[in-house]
DRENPAVEX-260700 format. One record per residue: x, y, z negated of N, C-alpha, C in turn. Coordinates in steps of 0.001 Angstrom, whole numbers, padded with zeros to 6 digits, always signed. Layout:
# residues N
XYZXYZXYZ...
END
This chain:
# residues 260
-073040+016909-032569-072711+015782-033438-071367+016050-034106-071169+015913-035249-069911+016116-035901-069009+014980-035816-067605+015603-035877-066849+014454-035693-066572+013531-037029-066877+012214-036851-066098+011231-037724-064907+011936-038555-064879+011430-039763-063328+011791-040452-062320+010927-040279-061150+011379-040169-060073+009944-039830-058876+010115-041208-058414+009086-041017-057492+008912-042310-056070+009528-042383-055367+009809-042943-054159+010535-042730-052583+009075-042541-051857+009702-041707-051142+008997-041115-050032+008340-042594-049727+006631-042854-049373+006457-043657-050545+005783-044888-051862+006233-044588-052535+005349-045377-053007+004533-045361-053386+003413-046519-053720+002324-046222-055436+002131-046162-055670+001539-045865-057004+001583-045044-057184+000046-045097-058899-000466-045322-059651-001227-044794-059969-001334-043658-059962-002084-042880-060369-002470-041597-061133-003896-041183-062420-003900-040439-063037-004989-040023-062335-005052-038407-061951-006061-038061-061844-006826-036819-062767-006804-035683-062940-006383-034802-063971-006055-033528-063865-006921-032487-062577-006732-031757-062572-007634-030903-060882-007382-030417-060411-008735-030443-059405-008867-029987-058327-009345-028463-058034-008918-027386-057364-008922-026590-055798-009425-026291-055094-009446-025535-053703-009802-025355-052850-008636-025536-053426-007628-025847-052570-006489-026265-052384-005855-027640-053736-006437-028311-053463-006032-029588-054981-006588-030411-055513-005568-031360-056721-006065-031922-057444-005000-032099-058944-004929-032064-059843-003331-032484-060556-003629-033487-060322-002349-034394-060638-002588-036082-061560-001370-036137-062636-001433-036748-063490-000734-037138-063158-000118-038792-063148+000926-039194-062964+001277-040221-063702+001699-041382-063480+000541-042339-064966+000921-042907-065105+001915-044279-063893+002455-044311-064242+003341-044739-064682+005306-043966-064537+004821-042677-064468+006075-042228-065944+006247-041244-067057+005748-041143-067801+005471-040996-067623+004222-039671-067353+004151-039896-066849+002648-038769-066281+003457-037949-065315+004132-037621-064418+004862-036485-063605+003663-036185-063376+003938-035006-062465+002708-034033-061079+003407-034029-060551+002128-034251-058965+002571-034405-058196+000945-033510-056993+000742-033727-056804+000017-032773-055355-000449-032934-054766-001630-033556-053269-002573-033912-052833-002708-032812-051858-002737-032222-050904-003097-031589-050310-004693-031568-049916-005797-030908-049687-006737-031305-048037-006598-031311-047354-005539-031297-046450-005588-031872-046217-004965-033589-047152-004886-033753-047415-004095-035315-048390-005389-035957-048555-006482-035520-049096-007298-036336-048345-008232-037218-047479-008708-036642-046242-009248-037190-044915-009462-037382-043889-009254-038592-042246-008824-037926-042123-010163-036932-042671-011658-037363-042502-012434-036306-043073-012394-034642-042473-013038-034027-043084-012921-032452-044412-013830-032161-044969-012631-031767-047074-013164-032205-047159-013702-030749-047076-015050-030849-047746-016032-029674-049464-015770-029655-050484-015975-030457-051735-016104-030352-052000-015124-031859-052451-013502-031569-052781-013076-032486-053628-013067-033127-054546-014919-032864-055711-015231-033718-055045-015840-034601-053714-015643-034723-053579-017200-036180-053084-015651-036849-053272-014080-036938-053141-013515-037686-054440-012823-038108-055140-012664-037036-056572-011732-037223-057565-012571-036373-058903-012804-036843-060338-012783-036430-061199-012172-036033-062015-012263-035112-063159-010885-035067-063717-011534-036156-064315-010176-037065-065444-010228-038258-064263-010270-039121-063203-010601-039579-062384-010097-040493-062198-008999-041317-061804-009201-042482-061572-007764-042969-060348-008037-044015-059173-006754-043392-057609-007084-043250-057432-005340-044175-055992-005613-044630-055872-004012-044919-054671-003729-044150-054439-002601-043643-053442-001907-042359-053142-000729-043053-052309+000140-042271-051373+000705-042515-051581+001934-041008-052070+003073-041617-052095+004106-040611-050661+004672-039900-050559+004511-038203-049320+004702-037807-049638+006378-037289-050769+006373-036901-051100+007682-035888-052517+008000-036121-052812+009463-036161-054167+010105-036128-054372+011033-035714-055169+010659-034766-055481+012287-034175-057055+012621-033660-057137+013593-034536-058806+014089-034904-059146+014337-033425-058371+015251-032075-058439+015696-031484-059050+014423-029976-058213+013621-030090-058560+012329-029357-059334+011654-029791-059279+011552-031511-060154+010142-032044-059347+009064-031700-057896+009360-031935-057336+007535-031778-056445+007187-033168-056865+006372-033437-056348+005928-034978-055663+004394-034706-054167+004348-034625-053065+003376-034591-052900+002939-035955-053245+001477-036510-052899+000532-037478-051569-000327-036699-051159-000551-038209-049934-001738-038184-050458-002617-039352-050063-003608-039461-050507-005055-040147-049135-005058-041133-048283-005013-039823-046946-005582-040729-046422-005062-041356-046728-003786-041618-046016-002663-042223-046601-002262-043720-047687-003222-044465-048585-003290-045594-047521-004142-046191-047096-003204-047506-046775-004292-048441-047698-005389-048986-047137-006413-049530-047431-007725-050610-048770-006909-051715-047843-005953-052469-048438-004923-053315-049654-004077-053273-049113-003528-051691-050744-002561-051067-051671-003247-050891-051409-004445-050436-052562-005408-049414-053698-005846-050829-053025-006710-051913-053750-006627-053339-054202-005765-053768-052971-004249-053959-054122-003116-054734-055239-002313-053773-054905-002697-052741-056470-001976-052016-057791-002917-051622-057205-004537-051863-058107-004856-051729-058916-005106-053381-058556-004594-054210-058806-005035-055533-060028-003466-055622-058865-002440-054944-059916-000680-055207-060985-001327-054219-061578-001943-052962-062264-002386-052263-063497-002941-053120-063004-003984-053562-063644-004924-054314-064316-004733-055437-063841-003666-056189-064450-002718-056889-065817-001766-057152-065541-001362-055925-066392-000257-055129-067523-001175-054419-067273-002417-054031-068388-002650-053690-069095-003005-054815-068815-003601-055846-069199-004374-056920-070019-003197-057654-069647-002210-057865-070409-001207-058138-071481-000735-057468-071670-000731-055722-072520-000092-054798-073872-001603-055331-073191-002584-055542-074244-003913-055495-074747-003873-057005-074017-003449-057956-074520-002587-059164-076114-002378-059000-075692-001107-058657-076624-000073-058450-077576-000264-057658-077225-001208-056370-078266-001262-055216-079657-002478-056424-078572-003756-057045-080203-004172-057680-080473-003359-059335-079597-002498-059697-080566-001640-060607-081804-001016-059780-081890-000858-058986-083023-000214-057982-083750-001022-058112-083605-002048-057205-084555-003434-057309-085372-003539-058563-084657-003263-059726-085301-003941-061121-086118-003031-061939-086105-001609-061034-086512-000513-062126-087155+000380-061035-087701+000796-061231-088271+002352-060604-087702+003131-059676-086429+003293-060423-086004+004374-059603-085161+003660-058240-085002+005115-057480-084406+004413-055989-082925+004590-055941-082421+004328-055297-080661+003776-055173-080390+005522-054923-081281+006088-053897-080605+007424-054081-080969+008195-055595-081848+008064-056134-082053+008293-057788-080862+008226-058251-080744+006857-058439-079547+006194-059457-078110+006905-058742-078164+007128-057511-076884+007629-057282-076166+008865-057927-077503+009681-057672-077658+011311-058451-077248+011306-059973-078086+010213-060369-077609+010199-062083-076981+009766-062367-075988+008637-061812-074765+007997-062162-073585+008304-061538-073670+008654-060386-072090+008736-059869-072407+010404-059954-073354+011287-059875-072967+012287-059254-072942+013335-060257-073502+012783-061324-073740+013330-062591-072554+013561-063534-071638+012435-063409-070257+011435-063924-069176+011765-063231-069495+012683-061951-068827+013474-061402-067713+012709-060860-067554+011229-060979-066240+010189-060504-066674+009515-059511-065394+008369-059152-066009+007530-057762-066376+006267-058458-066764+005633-057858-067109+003715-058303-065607+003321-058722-064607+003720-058405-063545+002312-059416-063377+003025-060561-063589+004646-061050-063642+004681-062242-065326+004367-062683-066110+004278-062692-067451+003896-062803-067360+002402-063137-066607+001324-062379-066359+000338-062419-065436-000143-063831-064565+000507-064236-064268+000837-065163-064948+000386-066769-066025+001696-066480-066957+002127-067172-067715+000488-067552-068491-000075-066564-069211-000785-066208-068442-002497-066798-067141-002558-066633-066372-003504-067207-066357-003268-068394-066147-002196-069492-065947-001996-069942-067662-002538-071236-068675-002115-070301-070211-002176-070840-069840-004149-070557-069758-004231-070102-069909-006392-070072-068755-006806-071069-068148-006231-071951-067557-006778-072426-068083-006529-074403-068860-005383-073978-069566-005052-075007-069453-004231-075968-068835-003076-075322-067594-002282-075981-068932-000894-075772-068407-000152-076426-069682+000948-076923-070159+001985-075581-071053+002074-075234-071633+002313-073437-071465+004088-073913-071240+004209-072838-070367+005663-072342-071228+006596-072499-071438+008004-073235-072240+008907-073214-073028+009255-072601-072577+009054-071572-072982+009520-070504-074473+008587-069545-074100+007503-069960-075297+006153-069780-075954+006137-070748-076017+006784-071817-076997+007220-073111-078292+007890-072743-078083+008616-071516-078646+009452-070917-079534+008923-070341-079510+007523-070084-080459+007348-068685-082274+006943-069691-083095+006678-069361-084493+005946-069691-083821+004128-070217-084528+004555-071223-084103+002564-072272-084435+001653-071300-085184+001812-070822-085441+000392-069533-084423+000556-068383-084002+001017-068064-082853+001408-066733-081765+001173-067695-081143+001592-068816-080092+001297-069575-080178-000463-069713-081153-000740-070454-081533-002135-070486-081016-003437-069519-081844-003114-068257-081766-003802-066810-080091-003065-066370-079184-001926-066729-077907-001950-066493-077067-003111-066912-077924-003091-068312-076653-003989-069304-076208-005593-068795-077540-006079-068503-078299-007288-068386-076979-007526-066749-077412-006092-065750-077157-006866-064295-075400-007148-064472-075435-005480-065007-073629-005649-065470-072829-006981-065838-073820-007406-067185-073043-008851-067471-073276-010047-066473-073800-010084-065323-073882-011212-064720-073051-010413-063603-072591-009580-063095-072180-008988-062091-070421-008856-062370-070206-009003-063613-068896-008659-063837-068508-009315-065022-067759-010571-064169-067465-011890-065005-066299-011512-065873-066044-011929-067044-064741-011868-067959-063482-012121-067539-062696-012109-067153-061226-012953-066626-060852-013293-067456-060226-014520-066865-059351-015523-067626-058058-015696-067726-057454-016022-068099-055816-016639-067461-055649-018093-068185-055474-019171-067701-055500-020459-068760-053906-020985-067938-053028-021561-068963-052066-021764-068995-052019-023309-069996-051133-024305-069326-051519-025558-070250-049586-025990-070269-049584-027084-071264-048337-027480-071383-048481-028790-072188-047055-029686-072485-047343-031103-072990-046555-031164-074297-047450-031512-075303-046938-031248-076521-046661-032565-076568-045388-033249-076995-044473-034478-077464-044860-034584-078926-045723-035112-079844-045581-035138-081274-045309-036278-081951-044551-036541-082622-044415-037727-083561-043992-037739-085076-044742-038326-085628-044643-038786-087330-044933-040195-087382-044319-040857-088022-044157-042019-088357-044464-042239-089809-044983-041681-090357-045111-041650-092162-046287-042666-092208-047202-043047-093523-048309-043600-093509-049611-043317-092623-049336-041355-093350-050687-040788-093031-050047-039706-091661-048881-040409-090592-049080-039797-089548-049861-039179-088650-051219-040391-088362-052425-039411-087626-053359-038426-088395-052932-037933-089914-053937-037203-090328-052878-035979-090081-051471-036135-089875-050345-035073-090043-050784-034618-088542-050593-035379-087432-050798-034755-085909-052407-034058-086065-053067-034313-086626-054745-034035-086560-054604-032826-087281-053791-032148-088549-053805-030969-089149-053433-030240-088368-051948-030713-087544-051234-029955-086814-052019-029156-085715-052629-030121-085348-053743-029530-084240-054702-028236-084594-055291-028796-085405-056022-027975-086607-055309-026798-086326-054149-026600-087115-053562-025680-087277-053222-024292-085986-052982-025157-084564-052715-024888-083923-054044-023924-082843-055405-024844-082901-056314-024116-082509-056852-023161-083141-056351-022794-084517-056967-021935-084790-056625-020355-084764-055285-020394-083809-055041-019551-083434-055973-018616-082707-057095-019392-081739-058049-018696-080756-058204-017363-081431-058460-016414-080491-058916-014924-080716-060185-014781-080405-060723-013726-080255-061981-012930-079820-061659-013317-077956-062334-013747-077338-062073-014147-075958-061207-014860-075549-060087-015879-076651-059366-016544-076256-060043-017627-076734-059221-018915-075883-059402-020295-076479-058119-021528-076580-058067-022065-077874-056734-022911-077729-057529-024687-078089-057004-025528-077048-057686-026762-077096-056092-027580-076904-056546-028477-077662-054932-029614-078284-055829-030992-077912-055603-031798-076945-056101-032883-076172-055175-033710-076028-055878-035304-076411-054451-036713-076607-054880-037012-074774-053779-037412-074580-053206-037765-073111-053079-039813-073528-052049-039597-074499-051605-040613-074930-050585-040964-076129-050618-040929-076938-049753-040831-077943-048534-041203-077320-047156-040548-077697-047567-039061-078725-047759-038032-077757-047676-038290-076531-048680-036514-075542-049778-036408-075611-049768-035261-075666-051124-034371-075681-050735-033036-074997-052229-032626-074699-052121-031517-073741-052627-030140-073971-051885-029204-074187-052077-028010-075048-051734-026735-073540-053901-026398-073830-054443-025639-073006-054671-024193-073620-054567-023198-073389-054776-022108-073829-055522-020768-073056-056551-020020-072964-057164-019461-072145-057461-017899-072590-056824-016830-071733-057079-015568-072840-056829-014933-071603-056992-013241-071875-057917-012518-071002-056888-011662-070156-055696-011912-069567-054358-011757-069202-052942-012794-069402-052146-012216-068494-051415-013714-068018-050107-013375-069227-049956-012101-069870-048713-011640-070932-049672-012779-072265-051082-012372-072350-051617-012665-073408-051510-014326-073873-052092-014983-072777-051840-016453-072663-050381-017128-073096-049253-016633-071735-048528-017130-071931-047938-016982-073867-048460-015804-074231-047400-015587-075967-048668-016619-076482-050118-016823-076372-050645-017551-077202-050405-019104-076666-050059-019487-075553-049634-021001-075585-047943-021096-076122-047190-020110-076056-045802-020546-077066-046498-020673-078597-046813-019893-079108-047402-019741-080394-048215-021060-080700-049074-021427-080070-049833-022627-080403-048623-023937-080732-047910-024185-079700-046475-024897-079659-045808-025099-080549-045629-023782-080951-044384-023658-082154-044976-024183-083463-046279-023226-083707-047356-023552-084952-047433-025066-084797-047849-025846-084027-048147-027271-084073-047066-028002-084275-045818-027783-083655-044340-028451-083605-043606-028109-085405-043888-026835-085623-043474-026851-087286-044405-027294-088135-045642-027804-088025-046303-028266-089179-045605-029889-088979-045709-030638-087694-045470-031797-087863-043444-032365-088438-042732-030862-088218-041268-031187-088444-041602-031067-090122-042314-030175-090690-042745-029899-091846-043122-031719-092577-043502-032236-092043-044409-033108-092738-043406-034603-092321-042284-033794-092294-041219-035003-091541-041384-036013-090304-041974-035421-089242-042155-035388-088265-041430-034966-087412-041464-034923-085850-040837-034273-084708-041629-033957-083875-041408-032725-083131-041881-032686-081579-041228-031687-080499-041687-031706-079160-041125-030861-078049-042309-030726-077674-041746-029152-076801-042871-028646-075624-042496-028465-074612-043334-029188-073349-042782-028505-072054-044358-028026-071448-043403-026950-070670-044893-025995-069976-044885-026530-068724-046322-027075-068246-046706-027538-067060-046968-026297-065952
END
């Protein structure tokens, strides 16, 4: 029987939860074919761990931090506490990825002919990459952006049933950001001046963005903005602000913005 592969000391690693004791916790590793490795409950937290269930669960799945490996024993030492803020997100994001892709592929099978080991051969192995660049790829096809040479390749019905699972499998992101627009004109035709302003202001929306100008109560209103990153949003809800706040100073009017 060949031995399991183990991870190199220092990396970060997925781990499921097995079963936990007064000495520490046992994590199955799922990327290494489930090899048993094993936290310390002094490596779970810089604080002093009274009950190391209010940090870990059996059936959990945590990301750790390789302290020790050794092929020769088969004993693989995690630490908890020793995962940055940073690592713990970007590996669980490469995680999340990779599965999203394996579940890809597992119901392109389902929907078409060919079998998951088929599709494996012609898509990952062909493409010569792993699933988060594939994933990539695949984000890239749901958004509707021109499908990769390389997926040109496959039979029109398997391309087809890709496109289809892709867009339900790999939702758009959002970022929505809202704030309270103060407006006032006092002229005759004040509410047709706040109603342009608005006008003016939603029509900023882009290709995947959205800008919505909503009465609260005169003169607030509530200025929502929704676009596909948190740099993108935040410049299109100042922009909406400003655009709406100078048409109504324009028209001898006033207003303020504050961001909620």
């Amino acid at each position: 029987m060949s031995e399991k592969k183990l991870p190199e000391i220092g990396e970060i690693v997925i781990g499921t939860v097995k079963r936990i004791d007064k000495f520490g916790a046992y994590v199955l590793l799922d990327e290494y074919e489930n090899a048993d490795a094993f936290v310390h409950i002094s490596e779970i937290s810089l604080r002093w761990v009274r009950n190391i269930r209010d940090y870990l669960k059996e059936g959990q799945k945590a990301v750790f931090k390789v302290l020790r490996s050794d092929p020769t024993t088969m004993q693989v030492d995690l630490s908890l506490r020793r995962v940055s803020k940073r690592e713990k997100v970007e590996k669980l994001l490469w995680w999340k990825k990779k599965q999203k892709v394996k579940r890809i592929i597992k119901l392109l099978a389902e929907k078409t002919e060919l079998t998951k080991p088929e599709l494996d051969k012609s898509i990952l192995e062909s493409l010569k990459k792993d699933e988060i660049e594939l994933y990539d790829i695949f984000e890239k096809m749901s958004k509707d952006e021109e499908v990769s040479d390389f997926l040109k390749n496959l039979p029109e019905n398997v391309l087809k049933a890709l496109k289809e699972i892709v867009k339900q499998e790999i939702k758009r992101k959002s970022v929505i950001k809202k704030g309270i627009l103060m407006l006032y004109c006092h002229s005759k035709n004040g509410v047709a001046v706040i109603r342009d302003a608005i006008k003016e202001a939603t029509s900023l929306s882009g290709k995947g963005q959205n800008v919505t100008i909503t009465v609260i109560g005169p003169p607030r209103y509530l200025l929502r903005v929704e676009a596909e990153d948190d740099e993108t949003s935040e410049m299109l809800l100042n922009q909406a602000a400003k655009k709406c706040i100078e048409y109504v100073v324009k028209k001898g009017g006033k207003g303020e913005f504050k961001k909620s």
